[in-house]
C-alpha positions as CSV (number, residue, x, y, z in Angstrom):
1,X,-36.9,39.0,38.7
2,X,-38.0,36.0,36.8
3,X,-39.2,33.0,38.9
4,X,-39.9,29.7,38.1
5,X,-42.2,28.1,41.0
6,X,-40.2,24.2,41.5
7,X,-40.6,22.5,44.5
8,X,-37.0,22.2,46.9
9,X,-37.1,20.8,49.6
10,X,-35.0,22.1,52.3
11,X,-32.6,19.3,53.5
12,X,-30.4,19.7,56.9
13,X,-27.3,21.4,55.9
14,X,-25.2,23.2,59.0
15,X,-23.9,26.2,57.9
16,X,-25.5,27.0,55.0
17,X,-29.2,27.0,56.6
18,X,-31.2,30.9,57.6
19,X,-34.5,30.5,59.6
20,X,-36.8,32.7,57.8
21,X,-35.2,35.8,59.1
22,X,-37.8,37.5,56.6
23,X,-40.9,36.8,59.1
24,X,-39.1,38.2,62.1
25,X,-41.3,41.1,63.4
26,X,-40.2,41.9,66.6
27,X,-39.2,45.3,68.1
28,X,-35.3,45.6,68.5
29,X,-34.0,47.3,71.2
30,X,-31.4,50.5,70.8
31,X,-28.4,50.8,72.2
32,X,-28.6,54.1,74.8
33,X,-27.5,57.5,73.5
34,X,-24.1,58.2,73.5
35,X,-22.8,61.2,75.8
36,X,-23.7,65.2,74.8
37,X,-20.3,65.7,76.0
38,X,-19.2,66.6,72.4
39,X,-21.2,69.4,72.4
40,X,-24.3,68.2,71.1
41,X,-26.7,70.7,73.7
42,X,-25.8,73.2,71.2
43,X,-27.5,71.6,68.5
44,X,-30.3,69.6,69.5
45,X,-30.4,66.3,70.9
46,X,-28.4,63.2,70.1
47,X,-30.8,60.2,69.7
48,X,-30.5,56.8,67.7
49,X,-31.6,56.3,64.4
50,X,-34.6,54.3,63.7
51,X,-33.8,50.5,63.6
52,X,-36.4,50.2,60.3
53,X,-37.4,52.7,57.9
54,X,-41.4,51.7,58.3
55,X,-41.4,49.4,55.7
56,X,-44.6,47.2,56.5
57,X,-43.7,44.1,54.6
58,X,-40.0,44.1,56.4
59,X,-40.2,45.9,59.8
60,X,-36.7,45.4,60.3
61,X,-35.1,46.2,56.9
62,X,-33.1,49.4,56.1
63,X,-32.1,51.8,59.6
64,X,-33.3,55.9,60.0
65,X,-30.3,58.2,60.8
66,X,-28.5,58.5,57.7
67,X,-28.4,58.6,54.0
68,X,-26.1,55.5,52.8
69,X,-23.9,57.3,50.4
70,X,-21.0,55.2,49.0
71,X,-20.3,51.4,49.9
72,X,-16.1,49.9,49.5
73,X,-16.5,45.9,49.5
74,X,-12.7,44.8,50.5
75,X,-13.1,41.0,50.5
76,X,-11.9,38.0,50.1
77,X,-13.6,34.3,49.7
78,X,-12.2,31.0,49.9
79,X,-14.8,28.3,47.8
80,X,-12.8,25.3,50.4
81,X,-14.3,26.5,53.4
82,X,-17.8,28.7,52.1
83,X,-15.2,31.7,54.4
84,X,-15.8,35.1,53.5
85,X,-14.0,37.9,54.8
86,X,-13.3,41.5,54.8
87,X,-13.9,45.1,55.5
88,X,-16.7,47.3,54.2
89,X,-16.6,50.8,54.9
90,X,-19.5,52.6,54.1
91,X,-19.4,56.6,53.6
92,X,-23.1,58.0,55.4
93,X,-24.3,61.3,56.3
94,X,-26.2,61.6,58.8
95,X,-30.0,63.2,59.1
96,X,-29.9,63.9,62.6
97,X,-27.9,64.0,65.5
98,X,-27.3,60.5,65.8
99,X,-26.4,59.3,68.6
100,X,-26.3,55.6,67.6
101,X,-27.1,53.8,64.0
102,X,-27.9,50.4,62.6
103,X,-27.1,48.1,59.9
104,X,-28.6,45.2,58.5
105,X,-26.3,41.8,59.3
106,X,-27.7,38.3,60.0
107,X,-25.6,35.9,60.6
108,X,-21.4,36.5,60.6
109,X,-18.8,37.3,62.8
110,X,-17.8,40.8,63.5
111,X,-14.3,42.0,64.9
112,X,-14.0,45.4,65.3
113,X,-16.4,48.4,64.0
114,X,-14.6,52.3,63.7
115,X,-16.1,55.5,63.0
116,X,-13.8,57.9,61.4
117,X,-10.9,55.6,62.3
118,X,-11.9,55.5,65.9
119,X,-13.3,52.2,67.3
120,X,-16.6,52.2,68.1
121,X,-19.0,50.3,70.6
122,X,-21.3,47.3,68.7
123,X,-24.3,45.0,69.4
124,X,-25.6,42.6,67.9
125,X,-29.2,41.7,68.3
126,X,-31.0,39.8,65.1
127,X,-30.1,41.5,61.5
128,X,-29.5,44.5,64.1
129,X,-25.6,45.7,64.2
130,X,-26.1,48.5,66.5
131,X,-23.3,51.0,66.6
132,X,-22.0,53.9,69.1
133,X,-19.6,55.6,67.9
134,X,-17.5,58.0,70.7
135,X,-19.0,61.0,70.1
136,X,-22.9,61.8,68.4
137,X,-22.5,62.7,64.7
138,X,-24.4,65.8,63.9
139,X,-27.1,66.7,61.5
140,X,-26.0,66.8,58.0
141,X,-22.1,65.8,58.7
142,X,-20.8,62.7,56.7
143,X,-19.0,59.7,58.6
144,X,-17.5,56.4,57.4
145,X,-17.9,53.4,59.3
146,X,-16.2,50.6,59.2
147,X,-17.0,46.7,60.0
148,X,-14.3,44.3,59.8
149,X,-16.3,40.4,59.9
150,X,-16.3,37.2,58.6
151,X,-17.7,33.8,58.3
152,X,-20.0,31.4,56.3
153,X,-22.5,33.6,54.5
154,X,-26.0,31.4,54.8
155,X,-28.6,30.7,52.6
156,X,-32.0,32.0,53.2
157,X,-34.7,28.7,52.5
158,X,-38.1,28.2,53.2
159,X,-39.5,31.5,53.1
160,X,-43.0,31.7,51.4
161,X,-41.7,34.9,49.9
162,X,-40.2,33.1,47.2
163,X,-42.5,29.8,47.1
164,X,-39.2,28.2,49.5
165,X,-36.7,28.8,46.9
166,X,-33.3,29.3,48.3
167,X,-31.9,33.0,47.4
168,X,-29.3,35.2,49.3
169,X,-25.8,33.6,49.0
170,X,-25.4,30.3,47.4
171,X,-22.5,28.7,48.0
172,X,-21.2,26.5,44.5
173,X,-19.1,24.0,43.7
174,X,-16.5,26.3,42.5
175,X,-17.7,29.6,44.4
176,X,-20.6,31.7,44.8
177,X,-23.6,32.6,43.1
178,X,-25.9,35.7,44.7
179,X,-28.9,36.8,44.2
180,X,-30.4,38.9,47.1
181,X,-34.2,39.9,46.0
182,X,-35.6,41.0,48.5
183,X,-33.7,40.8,51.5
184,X,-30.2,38.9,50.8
185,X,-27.7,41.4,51.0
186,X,-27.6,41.2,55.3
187,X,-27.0,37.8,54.6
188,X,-23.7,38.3,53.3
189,X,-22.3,42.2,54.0
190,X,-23.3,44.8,56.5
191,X,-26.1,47.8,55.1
192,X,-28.3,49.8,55.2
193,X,-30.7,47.3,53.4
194,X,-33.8,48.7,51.5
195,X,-34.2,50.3,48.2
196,X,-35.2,53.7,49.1
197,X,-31.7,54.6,50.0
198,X,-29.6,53.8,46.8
199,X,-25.9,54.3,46.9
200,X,-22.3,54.0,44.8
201,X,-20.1,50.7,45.3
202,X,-17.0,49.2,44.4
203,X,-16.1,46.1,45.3
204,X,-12.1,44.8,45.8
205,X,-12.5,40.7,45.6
206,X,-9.8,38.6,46.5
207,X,-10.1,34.8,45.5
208,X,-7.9,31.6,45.1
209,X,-5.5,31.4,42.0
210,X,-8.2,30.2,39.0
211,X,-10.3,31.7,39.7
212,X,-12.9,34.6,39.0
213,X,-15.0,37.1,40.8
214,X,-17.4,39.6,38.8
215,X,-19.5,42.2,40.9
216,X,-22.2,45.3,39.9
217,X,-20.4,47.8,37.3
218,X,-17.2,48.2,35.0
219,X,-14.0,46.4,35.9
220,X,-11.3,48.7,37.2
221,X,-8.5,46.6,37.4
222,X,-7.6,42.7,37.7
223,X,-4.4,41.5,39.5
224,X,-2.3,38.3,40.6
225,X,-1.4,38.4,43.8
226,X,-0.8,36.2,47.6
227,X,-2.5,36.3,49.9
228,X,-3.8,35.1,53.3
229,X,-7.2,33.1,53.4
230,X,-8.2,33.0,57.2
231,X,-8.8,29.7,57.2
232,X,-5.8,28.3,55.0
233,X,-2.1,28.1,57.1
234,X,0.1,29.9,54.3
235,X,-0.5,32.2,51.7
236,X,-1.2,31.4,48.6
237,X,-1.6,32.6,45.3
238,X,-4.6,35.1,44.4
239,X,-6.6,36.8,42.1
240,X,-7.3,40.1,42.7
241,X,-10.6,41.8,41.3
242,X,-11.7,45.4,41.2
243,X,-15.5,46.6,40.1
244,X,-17.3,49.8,40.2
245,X,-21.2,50.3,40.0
246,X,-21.0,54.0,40.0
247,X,-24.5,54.6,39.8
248,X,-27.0,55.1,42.5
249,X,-28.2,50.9,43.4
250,X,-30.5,49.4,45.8
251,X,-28.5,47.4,48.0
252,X,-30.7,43.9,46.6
253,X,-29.1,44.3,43.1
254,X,-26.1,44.2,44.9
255,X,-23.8,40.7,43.6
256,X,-20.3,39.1,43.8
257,X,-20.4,35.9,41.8
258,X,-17.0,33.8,41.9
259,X,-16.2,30.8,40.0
260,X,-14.6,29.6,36.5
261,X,-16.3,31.7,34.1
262,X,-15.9,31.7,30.1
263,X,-16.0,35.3,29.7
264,X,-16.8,37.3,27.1
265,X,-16.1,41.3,26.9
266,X,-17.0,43.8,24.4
267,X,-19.0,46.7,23.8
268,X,-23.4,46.3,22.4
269,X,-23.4,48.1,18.7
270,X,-24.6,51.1,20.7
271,X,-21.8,51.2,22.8
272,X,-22.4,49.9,26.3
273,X,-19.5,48.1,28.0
274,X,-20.8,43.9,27.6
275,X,-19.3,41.7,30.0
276,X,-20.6,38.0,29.9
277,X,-20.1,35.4,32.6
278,X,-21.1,31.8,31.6
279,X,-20.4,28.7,33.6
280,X,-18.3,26.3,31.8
281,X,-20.7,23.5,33.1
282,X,-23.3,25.2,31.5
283,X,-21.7,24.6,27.8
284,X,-21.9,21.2,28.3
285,X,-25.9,21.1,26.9
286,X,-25.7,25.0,25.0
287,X,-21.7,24.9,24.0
288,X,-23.3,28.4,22.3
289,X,-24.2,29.9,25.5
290,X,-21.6,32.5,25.5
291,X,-22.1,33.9,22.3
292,X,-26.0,33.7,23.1
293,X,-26.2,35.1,26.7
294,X,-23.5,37.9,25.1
295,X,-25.8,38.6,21.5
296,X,-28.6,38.0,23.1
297,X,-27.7,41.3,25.9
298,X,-26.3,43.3,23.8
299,X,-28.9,43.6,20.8
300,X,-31.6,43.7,24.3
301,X,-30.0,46.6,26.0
302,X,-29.6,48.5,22.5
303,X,-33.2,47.5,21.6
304,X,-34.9,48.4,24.7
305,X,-32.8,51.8,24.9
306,X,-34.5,53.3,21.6
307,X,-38.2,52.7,23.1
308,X,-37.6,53.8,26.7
309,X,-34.9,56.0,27.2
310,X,-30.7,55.8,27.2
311,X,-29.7,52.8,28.9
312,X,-29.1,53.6,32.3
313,X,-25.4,52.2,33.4
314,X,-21.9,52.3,32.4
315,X,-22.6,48.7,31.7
316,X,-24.6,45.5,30.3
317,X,-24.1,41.6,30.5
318,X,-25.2,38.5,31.9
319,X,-23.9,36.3,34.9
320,X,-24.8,32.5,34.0
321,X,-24.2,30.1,36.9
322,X,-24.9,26.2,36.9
323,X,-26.5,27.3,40.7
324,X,-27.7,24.9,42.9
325,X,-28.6,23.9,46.1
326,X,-28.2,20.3,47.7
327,X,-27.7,19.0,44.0
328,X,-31.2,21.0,43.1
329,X,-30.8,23.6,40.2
330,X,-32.2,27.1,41.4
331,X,-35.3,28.9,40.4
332,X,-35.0,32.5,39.7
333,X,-33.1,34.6,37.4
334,X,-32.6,38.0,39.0
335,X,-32.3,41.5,37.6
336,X,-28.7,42.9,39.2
337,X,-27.7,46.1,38.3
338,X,-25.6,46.4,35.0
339,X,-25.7,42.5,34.2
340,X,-28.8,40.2,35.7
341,X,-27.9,36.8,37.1
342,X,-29.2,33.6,35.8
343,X,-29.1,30.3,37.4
344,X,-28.8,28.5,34.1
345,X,-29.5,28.7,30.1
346,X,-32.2,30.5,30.4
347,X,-34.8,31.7,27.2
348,X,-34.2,34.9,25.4
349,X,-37.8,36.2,27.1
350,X,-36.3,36.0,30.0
351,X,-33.2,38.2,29.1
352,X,-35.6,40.8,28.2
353,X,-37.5,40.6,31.2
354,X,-33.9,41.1,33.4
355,X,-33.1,44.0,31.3
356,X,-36.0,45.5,31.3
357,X,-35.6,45.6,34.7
358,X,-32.6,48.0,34.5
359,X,-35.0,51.0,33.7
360,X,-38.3,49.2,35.7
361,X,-36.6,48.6,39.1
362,X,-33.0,48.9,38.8
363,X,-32.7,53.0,37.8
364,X,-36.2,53.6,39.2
365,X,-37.2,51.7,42.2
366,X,-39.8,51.2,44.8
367,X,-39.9,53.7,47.7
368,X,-41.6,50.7,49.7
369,X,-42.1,46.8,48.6
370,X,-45.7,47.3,48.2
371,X,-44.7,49.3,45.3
372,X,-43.5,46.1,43.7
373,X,-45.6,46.0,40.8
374,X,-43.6,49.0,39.4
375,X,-40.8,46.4,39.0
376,X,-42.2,43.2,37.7
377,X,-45.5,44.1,35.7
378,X,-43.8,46.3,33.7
379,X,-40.9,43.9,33.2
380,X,-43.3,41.4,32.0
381,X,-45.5,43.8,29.5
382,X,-42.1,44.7,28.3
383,X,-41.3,41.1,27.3
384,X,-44.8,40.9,25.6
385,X,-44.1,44.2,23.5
386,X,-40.7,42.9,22.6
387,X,-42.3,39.5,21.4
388,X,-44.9,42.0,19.3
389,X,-42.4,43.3,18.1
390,X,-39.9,40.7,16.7
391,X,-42.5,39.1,15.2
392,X,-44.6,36.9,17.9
393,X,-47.8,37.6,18.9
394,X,-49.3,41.1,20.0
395,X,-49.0,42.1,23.5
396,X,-53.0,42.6,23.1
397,X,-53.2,38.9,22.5
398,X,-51.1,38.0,24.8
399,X,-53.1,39.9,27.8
400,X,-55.9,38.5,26.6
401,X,-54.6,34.8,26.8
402,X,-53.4,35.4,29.9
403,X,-56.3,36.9,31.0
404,X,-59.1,34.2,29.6
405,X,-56.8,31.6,31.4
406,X,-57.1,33.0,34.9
407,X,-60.7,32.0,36.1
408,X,-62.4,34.1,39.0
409,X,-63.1,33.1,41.7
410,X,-59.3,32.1,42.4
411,X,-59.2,28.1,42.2
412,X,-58.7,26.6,45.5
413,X,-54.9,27.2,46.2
414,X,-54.0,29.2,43.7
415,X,-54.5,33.2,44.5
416,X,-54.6,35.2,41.4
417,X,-57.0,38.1,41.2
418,X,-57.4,38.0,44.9
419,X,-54.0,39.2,45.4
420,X,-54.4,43.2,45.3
421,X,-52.0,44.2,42.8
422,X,-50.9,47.3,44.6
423,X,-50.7,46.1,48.1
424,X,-49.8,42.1,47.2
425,X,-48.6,41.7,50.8
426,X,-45.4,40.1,51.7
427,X,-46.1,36.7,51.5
428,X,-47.3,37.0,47.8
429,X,-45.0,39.6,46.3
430,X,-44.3,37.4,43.9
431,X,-47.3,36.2,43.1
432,X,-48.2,35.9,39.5
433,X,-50.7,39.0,39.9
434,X,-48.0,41.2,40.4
435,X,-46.3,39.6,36.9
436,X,-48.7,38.7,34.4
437,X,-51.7,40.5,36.0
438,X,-50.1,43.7,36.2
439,X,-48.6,43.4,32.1
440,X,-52.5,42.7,31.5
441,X,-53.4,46.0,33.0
442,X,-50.5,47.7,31.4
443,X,-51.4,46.5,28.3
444,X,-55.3,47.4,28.5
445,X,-54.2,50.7,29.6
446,X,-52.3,51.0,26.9
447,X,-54.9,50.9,24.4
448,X,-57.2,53.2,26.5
449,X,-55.3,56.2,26.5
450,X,-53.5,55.3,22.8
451,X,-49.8,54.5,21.7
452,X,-48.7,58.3,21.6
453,X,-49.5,59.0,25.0
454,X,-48.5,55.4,26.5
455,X,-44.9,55.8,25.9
456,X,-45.0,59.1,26.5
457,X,-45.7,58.2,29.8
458,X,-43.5,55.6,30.5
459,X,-40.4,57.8,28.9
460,X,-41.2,60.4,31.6
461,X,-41.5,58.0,34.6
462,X,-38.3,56.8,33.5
463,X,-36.7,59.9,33.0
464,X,-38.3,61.7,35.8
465,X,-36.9,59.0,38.7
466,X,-33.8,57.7,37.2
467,X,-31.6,56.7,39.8
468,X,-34.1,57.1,42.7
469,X,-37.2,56.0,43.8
470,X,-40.7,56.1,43.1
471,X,-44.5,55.0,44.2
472,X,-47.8,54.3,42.5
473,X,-49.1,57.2,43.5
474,X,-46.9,58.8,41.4
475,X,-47.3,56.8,38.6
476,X,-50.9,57.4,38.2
477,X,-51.0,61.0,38.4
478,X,-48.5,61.0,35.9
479,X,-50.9,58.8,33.8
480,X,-53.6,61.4,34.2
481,X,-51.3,64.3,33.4
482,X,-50.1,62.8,30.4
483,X,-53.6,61.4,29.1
484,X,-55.6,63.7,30.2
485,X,-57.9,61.3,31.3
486,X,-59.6,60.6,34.5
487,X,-58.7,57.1,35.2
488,X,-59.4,56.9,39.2
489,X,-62.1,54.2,38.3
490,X,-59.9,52.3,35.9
491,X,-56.9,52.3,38.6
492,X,-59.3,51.3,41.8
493,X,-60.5,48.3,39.9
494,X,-57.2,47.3,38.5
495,X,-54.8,48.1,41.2
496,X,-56.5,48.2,44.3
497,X,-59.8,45.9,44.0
498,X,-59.5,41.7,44.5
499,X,-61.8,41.5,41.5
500,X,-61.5,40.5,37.5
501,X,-62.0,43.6,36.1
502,X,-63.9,44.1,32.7
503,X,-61.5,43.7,29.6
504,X,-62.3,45.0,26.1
């Protein structure tokens, strides 16, 4: 993710306004097991799954129970009335006798929940869509549920997380923009939402004549049709989208984006399926932007894939919105999987960092959000080397800079090196530590333990976790392995410690 720190204020706007949802702690409340009539005493007890998965930094995000296997978005938005509606059906199995499961949903209106075609009991209680189905689902079996809802997706704003940016679901003039770092996806579709369980989508998107929905993944198929927007009287002509991510994602680099795109489709000169997006308001000031968000991707993806491993999904390409909120432009570019989102023209440096992101982040994630720096420092380091390396300066000089222009002590206001780069905390995920302070310490230990063995290292991480998720921990024994150094002392200062560490 690539964040620019602007001031928005957040105006009164019904409908489209989320308290800060993010900051909610509080303990929710299961629904009571379901009946052992089904024969569960022979197997063990049917309880609940857990209504978290013991994140610390979001309490509430993600549910125990059951391993999110495949997500089917059926759904259809109408830009008139900001109305989304639908039915996702996600395929689970279960990891122990459940008696009762969550999923993540804040905000929205549901109508009717089945379990293997049967309806199921629901509450609602927060984000917390708790579910009974009729009889307990046993240990290792694998269930589809089904939630038929609808309603006006709503913005998150104000959170700290994000210095009060709005993020989630952004409604446009023309459609919808969304980008759903760290916690969006709730906001819009019901799941099991934290990274460390990844699953398969496809998405079906239904949307007024005109115009045009792109999603995660390759485009199966793309239809005229009619159909019936709840709010409208009569049918009316559709469009009729089809996309497929078919690779393991987190659910917050899921996206549906919907509008009047130029589009551009092709394949990079390595062969990876391009698929370009570009606002048409956005040509107004950059009548280029197509070709450049499209060159720009496809010599990236090719570039980075010959340092750092195959690139990792069936496709590349770039989603470029003219996103705003109450008439103020957005932001953040994001990295969504197989083509990032942008919120505008944005600079070729940031391309690289949103790509980058496909192997840091996208195809190996965090197992927890404290983990964060996994994502965004190497996303950063990686823009410096591509700057070395296409003829700006050295990603050594560029630490350094960096480095000689953060002063310690902090100055008043502005936390820096007393944000703890492997435990930022949730408030300060973002923080520029985790960004440029990280790429400083990749970059010094880069030249401690020498080019051969650097990328060596960060080859295996990428190949050893692709498509799951990983931890610090992990990363630096890896480090040790591969150097053959002992670099406790070097990681405690730089990853752990609220200090300035020594630089060469």
């Amino acid at each position: 993710m690539a964040r620019y720190r602007r001031f928005i204020p957040s105006r009164e706007n019904p409908g489209r306004m989320l308290p800060i949802a993010v900051a909610a702690v509080s303990v929710v409340a299961l629904a009571p097991a379901a009946s052992a009539a089904d024969g569960g005493h022979h197997h063990g007890r049917y309880t609940p799954g857990a209504s978290g998965v013991g994140d610390p930094y979001f309490p509430l995000e993600g549910n125990g129970g059951y391993d999110a296997l495949h997500y089917s978005l059926d759904l259809s938005y109408d830009p008139d009335y900001d109305q989304l509606d639908g039915t996702v059906t996600l395929t689970a199995r279960a990891t122990q006798n459940l008696s009762a499961f969550n999923l993540d949903l804040s905000g929205m209106d549901v109508g009717e929940v089945t379990v293997d075609r049967r309806r199921a009991d629901y509450k609602r209680r927060g984000q917390e869509l708790t579910i009974t189905p009729r009889k307990g689902l046993r240990k290792g079996s694998v269930f589809k549920v089904a939630v038929k809802y609808g309603g006006v997706p709503q913005t998150i704003v104000g959170s700290p997380i994000v210095f009060g940016s709005p993020y989630g679901f952004l409604h446009t003039p023309d459609g919808a923009f969304v980008g759903g770092e760290p916690n969006g996806p709730s906001t819009w579709f019901p799941v099991n939402d934290h990274p460390i369980d990844k699953a398969t989508y496809d998405y079906t998107l239904t949307v007024p004549q005109g115009l045009k929905a792109v999603a995660n993944g390759r485009l199966v198929s793309h239809r005229g049709s009619v159909a019936s927007f709840s709010r409208r009287k009569a049918q009316t002509r559709a469009e009729v989208f089809k996309w497929r991510e078919d690779s393991p994602m987190a659910s917050y680099l899921t996206t549906i984006d919907i509008g009047k795109w130029e589009v551009k489709e092709g394949r990079t000169p390595g062969g990876v399926p391009n698929y370009t997006y570009v606002d048409p308001v956005l040509l107004a000031n950059q009548p280029d932007a197509v070709d450049f968000f499209y060159n720009t991707t496809s010599e990236v993806t090719d570039g980075l894939a010959k340092i750092y491993g195959r690139y990792p999904f069936s496709a590349t390409g770039a989603i470029a919105d003219d996103a705003r909120f109450n008439g103020q432009p957005l932001g953040f570019s994001l990295e969504t999987q197989s083509k990032p989102v942008y919120s505008a023209v944005r600079s070729t440096g940031t391309i690289v960092h949103e790509l980058a992101h496909q192997w840091f982040g996208d195809s190996v994630s965090p197992k927890q959000w404290d983990d964060i720096w996994l994502n965004e420092s190497f996303a950063t380091w990686v823009t410096w080397h591509w700057n070395e390396t296409h003829g700006g300066t050295s990603a050594a000089a560029q630490a350094r800079a960096t480095y000689a222009a953060r002063p310690f002590p902090d100055r008043e206001g502005r936390p820096f090196w007393s944000v703890v780069l492997g435990d930022p905390k949730r408030d300060t995920m973002f923080n520029d530590r985790v960004y440029n302070g990280g790429a400083i310490m990749i970059q010094v230990l880069r030249e401690k333990i020498g080019d051969d063995d650097f990328f060596e290292l960060l080859r295996t991480w990428i190949a050893r976790h692709a498509y799951r998720n990983a931890e610090t921990a992990q990363f630096t024994a890896l480090a040790e392995q591969i150097s053959g150094q002992d670099l406790d002392a070097f990681f405690k200062d730089w990853l752990f410690s609220p200090i300035k560490p020594e630089i060469p």
